[in-house]
Structures are given as structure tokens and as C-alpha cells.
DSSP file (Angstrom, degrees, kcal/mol; ACC not computed):
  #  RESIDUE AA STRUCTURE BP1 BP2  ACC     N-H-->O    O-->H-N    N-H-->O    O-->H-N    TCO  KAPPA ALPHA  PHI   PSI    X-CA   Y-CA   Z-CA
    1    1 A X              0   0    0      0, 0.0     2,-0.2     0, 0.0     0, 0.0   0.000 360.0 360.0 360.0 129.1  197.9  179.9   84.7
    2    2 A X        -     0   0    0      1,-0.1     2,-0.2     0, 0.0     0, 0.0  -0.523 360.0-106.6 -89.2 142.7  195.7  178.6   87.5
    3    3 A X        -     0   0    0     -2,-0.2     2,-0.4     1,-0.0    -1,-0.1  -0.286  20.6-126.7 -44.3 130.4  196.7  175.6   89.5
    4    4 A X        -     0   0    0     -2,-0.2     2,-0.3    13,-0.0    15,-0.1  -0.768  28.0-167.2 -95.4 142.2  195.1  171.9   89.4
    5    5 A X        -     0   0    0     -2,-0.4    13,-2.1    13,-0.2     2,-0.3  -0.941   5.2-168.3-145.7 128.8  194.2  170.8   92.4
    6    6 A X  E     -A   17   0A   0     -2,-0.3     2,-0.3    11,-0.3    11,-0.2  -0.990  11.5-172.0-138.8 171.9  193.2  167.1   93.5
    7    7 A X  E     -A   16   0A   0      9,-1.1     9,-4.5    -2,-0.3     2,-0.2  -0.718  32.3 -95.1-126.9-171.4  191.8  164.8   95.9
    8    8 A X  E     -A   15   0A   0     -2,-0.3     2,-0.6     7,-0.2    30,-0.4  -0.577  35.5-122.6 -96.9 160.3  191.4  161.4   96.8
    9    9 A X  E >>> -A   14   0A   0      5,-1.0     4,-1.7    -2,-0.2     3,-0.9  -0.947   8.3-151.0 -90.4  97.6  188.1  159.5   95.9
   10   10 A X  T 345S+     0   0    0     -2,-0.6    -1,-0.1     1,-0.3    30,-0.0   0.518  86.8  50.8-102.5  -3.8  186.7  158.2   98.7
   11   11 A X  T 345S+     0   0    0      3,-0.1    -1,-0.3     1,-0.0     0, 0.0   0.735 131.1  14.2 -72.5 -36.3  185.0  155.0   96.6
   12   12 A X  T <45S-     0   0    0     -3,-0.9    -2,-0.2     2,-0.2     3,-0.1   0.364  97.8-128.1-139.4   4.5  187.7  153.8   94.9
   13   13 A X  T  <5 +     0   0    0     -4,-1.7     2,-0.4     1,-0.2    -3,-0.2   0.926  67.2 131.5  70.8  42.6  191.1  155.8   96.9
   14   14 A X  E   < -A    9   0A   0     -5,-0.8    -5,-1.0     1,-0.0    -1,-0.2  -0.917  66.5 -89.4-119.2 164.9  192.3  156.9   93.7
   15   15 A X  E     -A    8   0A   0     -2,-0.4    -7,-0.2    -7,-0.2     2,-0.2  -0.600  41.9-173.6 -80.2 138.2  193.3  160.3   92.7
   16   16 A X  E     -A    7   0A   0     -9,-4.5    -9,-1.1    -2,-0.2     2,-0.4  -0.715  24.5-125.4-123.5 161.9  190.9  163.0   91.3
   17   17 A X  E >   -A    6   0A   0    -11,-0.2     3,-2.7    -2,-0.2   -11,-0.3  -0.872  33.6-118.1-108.8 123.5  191.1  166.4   89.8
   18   18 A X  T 3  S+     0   0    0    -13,-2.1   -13,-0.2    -2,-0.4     3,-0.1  -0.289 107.4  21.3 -52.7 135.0  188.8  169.2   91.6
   19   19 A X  T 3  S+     0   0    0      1,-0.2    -1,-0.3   -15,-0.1   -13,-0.1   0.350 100.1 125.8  95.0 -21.3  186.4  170.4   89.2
   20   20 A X  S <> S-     0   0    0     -3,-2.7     4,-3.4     1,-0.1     5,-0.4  -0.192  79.3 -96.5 -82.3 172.3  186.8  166.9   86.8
   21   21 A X  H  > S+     0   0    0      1,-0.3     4,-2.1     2,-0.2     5,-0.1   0.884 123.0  47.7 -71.9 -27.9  183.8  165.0   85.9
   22   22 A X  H  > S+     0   0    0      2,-0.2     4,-1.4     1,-0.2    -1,-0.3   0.680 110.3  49.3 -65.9  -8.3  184.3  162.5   88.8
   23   23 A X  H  > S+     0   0    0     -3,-0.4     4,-1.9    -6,-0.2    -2,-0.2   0.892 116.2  49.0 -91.5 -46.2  184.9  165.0   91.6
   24   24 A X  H  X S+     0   0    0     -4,-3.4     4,-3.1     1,-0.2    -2,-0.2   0.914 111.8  45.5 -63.8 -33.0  181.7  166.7   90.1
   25   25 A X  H  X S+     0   0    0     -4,-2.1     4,-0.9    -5,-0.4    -1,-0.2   0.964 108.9  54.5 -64.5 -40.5  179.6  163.7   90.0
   26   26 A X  H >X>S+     0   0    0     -4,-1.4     5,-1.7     2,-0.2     3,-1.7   0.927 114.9  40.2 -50.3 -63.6  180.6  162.7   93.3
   27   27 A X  H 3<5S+     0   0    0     -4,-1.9    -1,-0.2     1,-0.3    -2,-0.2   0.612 112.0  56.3 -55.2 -31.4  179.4  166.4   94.7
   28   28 A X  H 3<5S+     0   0    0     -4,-3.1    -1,-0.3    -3,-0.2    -2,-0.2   0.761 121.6  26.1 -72.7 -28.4  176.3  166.5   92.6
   29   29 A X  H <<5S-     0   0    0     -3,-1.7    -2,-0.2    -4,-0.9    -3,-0.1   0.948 136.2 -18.2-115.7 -67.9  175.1  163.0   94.2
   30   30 A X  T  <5S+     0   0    0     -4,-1.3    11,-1.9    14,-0.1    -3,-0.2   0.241  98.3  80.5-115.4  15.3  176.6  162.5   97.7
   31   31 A X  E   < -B   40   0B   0     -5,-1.7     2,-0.3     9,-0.2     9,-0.2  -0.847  47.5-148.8-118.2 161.3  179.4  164.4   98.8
   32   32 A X  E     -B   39   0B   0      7,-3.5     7,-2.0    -2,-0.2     2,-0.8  -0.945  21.9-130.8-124.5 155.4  180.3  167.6  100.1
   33   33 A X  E     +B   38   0B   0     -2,-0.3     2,-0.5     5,-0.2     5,-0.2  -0.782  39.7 161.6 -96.3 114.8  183.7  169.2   99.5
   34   34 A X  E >   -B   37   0B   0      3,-2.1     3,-1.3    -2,-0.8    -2,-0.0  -0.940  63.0 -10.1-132.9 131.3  185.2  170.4  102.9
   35   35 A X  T 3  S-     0   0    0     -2,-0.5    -1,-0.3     1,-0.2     0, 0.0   0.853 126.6 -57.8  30.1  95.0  188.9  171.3  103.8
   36   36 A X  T 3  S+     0   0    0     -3,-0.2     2,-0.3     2,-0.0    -1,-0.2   0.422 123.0 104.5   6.2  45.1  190.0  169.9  100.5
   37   37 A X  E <  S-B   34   0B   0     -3,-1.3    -3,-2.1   -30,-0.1     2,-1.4  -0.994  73.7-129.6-122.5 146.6  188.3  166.3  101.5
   38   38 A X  E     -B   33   0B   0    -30,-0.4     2,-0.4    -2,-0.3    -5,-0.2  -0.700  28.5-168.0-102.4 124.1  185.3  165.3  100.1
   39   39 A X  E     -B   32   0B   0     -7,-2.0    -7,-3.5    -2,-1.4     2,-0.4  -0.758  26.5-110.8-112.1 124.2  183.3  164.3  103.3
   40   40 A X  E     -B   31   0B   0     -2,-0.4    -9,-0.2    -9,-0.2     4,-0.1  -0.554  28.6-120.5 -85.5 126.1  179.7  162.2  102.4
   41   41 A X        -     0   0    0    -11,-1.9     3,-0.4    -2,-0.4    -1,-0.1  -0.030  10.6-133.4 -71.7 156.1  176.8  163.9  103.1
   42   42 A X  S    S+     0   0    0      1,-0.2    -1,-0.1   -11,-0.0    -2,-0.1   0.638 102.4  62.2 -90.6   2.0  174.4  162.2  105.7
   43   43 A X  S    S+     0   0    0    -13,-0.1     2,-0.3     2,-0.1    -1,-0.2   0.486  86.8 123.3 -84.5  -2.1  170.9  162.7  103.6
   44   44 A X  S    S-     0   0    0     -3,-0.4     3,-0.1   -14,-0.1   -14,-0.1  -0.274  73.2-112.2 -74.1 137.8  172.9  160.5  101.2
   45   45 A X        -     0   0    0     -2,-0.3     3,-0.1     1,-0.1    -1,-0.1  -0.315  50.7 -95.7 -52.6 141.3  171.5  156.8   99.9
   46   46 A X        -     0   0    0      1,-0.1     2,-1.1     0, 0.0    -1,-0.1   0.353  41.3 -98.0 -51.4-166.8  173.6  154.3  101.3
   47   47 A X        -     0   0    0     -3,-0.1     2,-0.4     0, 0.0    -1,-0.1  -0.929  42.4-137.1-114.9 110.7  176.4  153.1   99.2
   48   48 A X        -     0   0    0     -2,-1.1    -3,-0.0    -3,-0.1     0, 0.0  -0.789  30.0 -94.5 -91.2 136.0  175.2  149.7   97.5
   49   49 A X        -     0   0    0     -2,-0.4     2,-0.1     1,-0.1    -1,-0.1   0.042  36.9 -99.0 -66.8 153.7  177.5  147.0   97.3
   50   50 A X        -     0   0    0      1,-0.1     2,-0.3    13,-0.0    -1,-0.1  -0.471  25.2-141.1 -73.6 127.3  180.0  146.0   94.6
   51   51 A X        -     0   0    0     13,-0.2    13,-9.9    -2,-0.1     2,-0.3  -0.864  23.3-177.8 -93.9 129.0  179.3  143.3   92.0
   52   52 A X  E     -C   63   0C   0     -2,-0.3     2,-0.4    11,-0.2    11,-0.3  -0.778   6.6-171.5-114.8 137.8  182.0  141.5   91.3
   53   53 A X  E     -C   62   0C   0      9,-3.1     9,-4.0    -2,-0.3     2,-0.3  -0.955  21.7-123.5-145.8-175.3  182.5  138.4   88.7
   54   54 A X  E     -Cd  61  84C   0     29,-1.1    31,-1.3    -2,-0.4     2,-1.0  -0.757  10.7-147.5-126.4 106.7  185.1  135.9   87.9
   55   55 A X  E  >  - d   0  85C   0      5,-3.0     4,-4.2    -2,-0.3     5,-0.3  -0.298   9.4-154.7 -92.4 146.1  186.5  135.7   84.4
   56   56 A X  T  4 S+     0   0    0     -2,-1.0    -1,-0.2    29,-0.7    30,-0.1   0.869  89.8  63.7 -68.4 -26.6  187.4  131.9   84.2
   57   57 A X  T  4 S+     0   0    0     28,-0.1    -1,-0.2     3,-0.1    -2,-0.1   0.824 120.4  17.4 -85.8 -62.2  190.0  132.8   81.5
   58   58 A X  T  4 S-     0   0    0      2,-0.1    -2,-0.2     1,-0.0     3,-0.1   0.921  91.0-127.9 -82.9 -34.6  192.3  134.9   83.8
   59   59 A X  S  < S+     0   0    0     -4,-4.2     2,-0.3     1,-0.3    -3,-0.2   0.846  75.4 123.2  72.2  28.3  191.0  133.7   87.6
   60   60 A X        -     0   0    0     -5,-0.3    -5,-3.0    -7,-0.0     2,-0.5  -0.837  63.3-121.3 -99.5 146.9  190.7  137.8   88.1
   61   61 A X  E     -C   54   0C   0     -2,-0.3     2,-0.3    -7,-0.2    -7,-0.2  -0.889  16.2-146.9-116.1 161.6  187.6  139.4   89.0
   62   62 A X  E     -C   53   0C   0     -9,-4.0    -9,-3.1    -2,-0.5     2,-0.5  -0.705  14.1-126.1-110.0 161.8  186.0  141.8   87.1
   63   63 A X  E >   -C   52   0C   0    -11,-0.3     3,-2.3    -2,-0.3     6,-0.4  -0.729  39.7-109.9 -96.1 116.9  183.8  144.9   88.6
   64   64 A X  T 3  S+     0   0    0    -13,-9.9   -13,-0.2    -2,-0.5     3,-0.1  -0.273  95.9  17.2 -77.9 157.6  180.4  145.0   87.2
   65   65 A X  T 3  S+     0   0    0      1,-0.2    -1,-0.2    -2,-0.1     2,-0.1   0.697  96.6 134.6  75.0   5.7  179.3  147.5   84.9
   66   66 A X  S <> S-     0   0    0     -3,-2.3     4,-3.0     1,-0.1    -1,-0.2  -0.434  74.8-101.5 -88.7-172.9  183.0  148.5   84.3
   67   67 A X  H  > S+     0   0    0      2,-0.2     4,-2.0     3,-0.2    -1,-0.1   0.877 124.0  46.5 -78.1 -41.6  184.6  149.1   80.9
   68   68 A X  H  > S+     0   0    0      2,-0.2     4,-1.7     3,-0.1     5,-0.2   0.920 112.5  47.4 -64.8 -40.6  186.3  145.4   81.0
   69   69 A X  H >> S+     0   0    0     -6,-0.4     3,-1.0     1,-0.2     4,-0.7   0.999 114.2  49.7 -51.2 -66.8  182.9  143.6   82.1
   70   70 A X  H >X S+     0   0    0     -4,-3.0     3,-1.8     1,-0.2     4,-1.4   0.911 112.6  49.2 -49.0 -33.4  181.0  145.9   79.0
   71   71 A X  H 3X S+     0   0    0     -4,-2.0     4,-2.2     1,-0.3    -1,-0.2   0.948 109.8  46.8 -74.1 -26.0  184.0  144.7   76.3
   72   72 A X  H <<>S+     0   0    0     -4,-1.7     5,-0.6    -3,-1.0    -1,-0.3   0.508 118.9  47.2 -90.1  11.6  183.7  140.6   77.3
   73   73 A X  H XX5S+     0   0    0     -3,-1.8     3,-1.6    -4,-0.7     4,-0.6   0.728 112.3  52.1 -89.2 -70.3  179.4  141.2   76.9
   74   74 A X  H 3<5S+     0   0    0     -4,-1.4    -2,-0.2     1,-0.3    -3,-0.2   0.467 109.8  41.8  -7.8 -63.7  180.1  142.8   74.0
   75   75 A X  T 3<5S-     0   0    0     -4,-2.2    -1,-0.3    -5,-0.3    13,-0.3  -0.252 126.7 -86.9 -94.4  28.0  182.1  140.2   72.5
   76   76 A X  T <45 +     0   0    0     -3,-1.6     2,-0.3     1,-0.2    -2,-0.1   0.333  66.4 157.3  82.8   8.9  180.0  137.6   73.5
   77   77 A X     << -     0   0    0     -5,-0.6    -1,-0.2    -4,-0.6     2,-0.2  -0.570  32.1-124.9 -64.9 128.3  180.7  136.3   76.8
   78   78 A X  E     -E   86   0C   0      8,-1.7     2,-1.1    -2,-0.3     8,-0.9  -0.511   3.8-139.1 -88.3 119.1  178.2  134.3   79.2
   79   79 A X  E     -E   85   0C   0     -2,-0.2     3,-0.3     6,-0.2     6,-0.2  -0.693  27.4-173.3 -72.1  93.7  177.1  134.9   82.6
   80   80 A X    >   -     0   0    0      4,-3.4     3,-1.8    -2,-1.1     4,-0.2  -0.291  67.9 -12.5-107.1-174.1  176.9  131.4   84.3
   81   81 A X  T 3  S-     0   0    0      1,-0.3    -1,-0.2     2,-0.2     3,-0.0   0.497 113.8 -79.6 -27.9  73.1  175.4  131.0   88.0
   82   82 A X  T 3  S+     0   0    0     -3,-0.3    -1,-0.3     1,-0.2     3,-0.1   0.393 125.1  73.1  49.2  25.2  175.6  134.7   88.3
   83   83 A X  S <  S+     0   0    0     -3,-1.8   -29,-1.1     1,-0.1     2,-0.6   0.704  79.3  59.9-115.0 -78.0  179.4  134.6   89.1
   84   84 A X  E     -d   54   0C   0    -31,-0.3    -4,-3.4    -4,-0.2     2,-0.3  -0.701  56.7-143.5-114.1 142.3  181.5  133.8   86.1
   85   85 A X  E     -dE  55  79C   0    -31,-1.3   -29,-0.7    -2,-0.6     2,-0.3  -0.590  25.0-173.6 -77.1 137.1  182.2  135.2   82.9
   86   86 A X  E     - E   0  78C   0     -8,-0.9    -8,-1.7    -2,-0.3     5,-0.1  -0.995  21.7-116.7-121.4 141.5  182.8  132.4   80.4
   87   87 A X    >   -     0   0    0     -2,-0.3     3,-1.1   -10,-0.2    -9,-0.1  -0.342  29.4 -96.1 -79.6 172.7  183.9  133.1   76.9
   88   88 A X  G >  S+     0   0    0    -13,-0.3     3,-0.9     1,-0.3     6,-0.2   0.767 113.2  47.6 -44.9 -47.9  182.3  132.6   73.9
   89   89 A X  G 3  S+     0   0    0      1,-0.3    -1,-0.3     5,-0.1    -2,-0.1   0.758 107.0  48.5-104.2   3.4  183.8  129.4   73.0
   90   90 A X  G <  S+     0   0    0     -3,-1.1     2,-0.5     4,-0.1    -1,-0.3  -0.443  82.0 134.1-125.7  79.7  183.6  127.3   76.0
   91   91 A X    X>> -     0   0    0     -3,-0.9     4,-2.1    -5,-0.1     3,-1.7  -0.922  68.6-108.6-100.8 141.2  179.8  128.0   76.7
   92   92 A X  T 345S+     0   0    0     -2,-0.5     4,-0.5     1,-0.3     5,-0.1   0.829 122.6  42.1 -25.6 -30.0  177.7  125.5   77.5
   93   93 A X  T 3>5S+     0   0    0      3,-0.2     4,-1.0     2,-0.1    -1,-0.3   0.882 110.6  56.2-101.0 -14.7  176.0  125.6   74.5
   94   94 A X  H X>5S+     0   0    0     -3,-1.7     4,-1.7     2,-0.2     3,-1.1   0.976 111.8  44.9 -50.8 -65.6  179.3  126.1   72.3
   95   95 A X  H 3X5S+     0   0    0     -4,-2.1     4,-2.3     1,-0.3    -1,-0.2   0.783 114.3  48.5 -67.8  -5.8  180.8  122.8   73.8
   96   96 A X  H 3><S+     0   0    0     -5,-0.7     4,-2.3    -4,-0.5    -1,-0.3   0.931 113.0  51.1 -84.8 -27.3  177.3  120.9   73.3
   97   97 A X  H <X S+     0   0    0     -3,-1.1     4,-1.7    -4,-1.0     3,-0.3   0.954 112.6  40.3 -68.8 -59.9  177.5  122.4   70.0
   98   98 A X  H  X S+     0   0    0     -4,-1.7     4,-0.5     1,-0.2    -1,-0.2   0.796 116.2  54.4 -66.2 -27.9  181.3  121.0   69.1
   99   99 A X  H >X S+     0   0    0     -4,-2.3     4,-1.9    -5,-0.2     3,-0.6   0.849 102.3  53.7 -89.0 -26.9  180.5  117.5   70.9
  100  100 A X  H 3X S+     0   0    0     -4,-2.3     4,-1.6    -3,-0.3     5,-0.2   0.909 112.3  44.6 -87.3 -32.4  177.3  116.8   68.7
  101  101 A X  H 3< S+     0   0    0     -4,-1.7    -1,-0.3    -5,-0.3    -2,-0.2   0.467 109.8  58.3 -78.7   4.7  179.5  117.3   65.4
  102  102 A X  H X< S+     0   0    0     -3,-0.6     3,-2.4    -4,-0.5    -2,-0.2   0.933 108.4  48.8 -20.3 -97.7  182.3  115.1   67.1
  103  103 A X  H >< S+     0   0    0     -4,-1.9     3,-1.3     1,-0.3    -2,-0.2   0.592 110.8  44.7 -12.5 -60.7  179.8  112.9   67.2
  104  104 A X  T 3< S+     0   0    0     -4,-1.6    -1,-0.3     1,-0.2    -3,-0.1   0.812 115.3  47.5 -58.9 -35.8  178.6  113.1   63.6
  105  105 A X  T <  S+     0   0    0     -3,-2.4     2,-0.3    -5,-0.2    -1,-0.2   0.518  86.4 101.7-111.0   9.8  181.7  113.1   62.2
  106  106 A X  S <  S-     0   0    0     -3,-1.3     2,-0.2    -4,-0.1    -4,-0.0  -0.622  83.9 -96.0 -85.5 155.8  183.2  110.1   64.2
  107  107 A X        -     0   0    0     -2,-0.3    -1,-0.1     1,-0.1    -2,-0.1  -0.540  39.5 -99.9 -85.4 146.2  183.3  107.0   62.2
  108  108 A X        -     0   0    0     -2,-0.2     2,-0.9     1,-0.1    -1,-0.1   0.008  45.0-119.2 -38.9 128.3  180.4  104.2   62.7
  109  109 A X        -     0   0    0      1,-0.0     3,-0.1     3,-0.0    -1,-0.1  -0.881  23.3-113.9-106.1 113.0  181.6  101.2   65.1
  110  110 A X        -     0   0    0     -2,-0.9     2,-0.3     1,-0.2    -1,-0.0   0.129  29.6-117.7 -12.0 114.7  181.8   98.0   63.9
  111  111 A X        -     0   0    0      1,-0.1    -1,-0.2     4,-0.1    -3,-0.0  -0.514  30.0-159.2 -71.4 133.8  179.5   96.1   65.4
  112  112 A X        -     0   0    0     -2,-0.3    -1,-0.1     1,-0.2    -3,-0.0   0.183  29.7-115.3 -93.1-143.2  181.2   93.0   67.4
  113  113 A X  S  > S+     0   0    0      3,-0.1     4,-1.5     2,-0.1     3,-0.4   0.624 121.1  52.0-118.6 -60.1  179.2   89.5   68.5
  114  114 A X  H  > S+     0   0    0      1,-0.2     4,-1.2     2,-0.2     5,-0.1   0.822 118.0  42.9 -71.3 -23.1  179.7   90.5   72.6
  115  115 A X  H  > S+     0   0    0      2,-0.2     4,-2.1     1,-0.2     5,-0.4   0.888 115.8  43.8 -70.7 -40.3  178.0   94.1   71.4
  116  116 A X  H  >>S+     0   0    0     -3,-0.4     4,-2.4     1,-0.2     5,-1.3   0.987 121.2  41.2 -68.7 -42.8  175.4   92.7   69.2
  117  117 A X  H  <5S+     0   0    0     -4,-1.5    -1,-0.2     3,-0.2    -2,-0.2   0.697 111.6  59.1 -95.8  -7.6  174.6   90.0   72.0
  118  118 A X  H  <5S+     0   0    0     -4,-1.2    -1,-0.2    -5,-0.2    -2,-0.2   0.938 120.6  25.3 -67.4 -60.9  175.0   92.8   74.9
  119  119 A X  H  <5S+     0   0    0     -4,-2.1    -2,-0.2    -5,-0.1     4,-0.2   0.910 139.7  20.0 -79.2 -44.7  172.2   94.9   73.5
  120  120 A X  T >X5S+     0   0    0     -4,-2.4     4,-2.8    -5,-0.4     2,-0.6   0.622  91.0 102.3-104.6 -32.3  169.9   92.5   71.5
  121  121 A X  T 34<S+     0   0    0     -5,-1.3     4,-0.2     1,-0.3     5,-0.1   0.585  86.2  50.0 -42.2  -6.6  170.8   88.7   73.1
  122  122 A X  T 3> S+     0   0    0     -2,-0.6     4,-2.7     3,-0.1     5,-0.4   0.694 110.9  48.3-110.8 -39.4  167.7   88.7   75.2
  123  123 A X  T <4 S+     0   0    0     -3,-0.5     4,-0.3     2,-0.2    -2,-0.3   0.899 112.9  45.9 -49.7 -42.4  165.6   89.6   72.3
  124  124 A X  T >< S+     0   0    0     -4,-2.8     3,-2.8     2,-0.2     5,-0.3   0.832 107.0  57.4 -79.9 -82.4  167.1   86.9   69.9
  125  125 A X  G >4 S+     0   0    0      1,-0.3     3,-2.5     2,-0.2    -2,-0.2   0.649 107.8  53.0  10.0 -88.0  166.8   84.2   72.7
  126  126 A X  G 3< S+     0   0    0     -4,-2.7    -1,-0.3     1,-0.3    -2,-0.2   0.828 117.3  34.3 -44.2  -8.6  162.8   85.2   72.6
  127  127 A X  G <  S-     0   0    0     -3,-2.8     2,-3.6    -5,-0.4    -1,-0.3  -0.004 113.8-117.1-125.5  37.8  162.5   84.7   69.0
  128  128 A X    <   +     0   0    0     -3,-2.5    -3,-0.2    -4,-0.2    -1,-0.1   0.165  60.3 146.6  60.6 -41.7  165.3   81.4   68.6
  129  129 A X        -     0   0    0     -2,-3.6     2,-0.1    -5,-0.3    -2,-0.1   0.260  29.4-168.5 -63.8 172.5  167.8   83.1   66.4
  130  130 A X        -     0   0    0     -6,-0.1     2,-0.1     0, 0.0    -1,-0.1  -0.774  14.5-145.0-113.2 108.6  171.4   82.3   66.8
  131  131 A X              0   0    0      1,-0.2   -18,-0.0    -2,-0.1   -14,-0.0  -0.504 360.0 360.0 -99.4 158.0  173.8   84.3   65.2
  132  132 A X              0   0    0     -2,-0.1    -1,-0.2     0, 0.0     0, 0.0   0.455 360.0 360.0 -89.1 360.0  176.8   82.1   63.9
């Protein structure tokens, strides 16, 4: 039975199995494997930096393009000023959505005399009225 053999990852320090699909990807794109490290070749594209955002629910951040970032797009979560994940139900357009049926469905207020004469009182003045 042959032995399994691994190394460390030199993106993310974690342990990998020689021969597995990350240890291959790695070798196919920039690395070379030398005395059982994998050491990054120097014709290789730089390494582009990590995008990171902030799920608002937890105060964690998530790595973009990972398997937890795809499940909250998936399931309907918003990208707001290119930072933070917000969920479904408190998006901007959710809460405008819940406040304008709040609206709708609070009861009418009873108009007072200091309301009626607050809004309309320079208007009745021009035309005489008085309201009793």
C-alpha cells in the first residue's frame, strides 16, 4: 500500500495531499515541487490580493468567491458599498418595503385645531375663515 504524503500550502498554510487536486493546481499554475516544499516559480503572475467582506449578521469576514460567500448570494444576500453582506431581510429595499406598509396600515390621525392651524392657518387667514 503506498504511502500519502503531504505538504503545506503556501496560500493558505494549510495541509495538502501530494498528488490531490490542490497540490496539482498549485503545480499546474505556479509552483514547483522541490525537497518536499512547494517553492513559487519566478515566471509566475503575482499573487492578487484577497477580497474580503463583512457579514453584518455575524461581524466575521467572509473570503470572496468562497463556498460561504457563494451560499449567502445564493440565498439572496446584498452587496452594500462593496464591503458588507447584508441579508435578505434587512436590505435597503426590504426595510423601505416593510416601512411603506407600516405606513399603510397605521391608523389615520385625527386631525387636532393646533395641526389643522399649523399646516393650513396662513391659508385660512387669506381667505377669512375661522374655524370654531
Amino acid at each position: 500500500m503506498p504511502q500519502t504524503y503531504y505538504t503545506i500550502n503556501p496560500l493558505t498554510g494549510r495541509r495538502i495531499k501530494v498528488g490531490g487536486d490542490v497540490f496539482n493546481q498549485l503545480t499546474f499554475t505556479a509552483y514547483d515541487f522541490i525537497n518536499e516544499e512547494l517553492i513559487r516559480r519566478a515566471s509566475a503572475p503575482p499573487i492578487p490580493p484577497r477580497q474580503y467582506f463583512l457579514n453584518t449578521e455575524t461581524g466575521r469576514t467572509i473570503l470572496a468567491c468562497s463556498r460561504r460567500y457563494r451560499e449567502l448570494i445564493s440565498a439572496g444576500w446584498d452587496i452594500e458599498d462593496d464591503y458588507y453582506l447584508i441579508p435578505p431581510y434587512r436590505s435597503a429595499e426590504t426595510m423601505a418595503r416593510i416601512n411603506q406598509e407600516a405606513e399603510r396600515m397605521r391608523p389615520p390621525i385625527l386631525p387636532t385645531y393646533e395641526n389643522i392651524m399649523a399646516e393650513h392657518g396662513e391659508r385660512l387667514a387669506n381667505l377669512n375663515i375661522s374655524l370654531c
